[in-house]
C-alpha positions in Angstrom: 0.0 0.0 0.0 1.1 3.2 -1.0 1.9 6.7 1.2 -1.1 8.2 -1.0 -3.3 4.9 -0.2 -3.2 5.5 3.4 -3.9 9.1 3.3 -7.1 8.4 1.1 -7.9 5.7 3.8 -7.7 8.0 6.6 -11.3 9.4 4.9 -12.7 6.7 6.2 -14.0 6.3 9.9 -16.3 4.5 11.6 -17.9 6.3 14.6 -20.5 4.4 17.2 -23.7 5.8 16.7 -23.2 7.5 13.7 -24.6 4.8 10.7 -24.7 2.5 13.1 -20.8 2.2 13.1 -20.5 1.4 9.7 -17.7 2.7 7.7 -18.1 6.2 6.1 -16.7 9.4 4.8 -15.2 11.4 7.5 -17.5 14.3 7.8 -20.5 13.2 6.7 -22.8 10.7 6.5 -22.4 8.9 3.1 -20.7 5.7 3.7 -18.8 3.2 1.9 -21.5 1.4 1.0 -23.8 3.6 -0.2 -20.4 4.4 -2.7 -20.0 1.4 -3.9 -23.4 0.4 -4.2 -23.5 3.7 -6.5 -20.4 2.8 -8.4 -22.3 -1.1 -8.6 -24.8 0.4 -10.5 -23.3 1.7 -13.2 -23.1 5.9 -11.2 -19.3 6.6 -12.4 -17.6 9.0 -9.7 -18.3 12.2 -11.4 -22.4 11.3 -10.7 -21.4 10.7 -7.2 -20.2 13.8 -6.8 -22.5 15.9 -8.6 -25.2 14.2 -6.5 -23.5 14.3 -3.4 -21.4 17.6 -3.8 -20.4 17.7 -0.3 -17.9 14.4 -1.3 -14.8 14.7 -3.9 -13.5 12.1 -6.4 -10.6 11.7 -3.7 -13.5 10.8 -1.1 -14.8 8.3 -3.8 -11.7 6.9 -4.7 -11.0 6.1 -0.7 -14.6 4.0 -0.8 -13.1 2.1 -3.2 -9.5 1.2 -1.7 -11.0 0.8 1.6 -13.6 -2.0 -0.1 -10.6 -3.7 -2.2 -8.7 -3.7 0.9 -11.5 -5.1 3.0 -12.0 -7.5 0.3 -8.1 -9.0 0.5 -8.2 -8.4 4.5 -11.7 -8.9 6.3 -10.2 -9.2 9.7 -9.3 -5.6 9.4 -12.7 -4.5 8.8 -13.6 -4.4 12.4 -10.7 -1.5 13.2 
């Protein structure tokens, strides 16, 4: 994993009470899933963001390592 990967990662948090502790983009509530569900159906990451302008392509593109990494590494998915 690259310097850049884990700054892009660091979007991500997961906060008790707040989605139910599911993982999400720091600062709001939009989380990963919602993201990749988006990007699942066929949204590309310029309709994410025009729908959901408070995000950026960075905050999209952190969904998406944090899913692939989750993917390769479930244990960590709990952290």
């Amino acid at each position: 994993m690259t310097d850049e990967d884990l700054l892009l990662l660091k979007r991500i948090v997961s906060t008790p009470g707040v989605l139910g502790g599911k993982p999400r983009i720091d600062g709001t509530r939009v989380g990963v899933t919602h993201i990749l569900e988006a990007l699942a159906a066929g949204d590309t990451p310029d309709d994410i963001v025009e729908s959901l302008p408070w995000l950026t392509h960075d905050d999209v593109r952190a969904a998406l390592l944090y899913g692939a990494y989750h993917t390769q590494h479930p244990a960590d998915a709990a952290e």
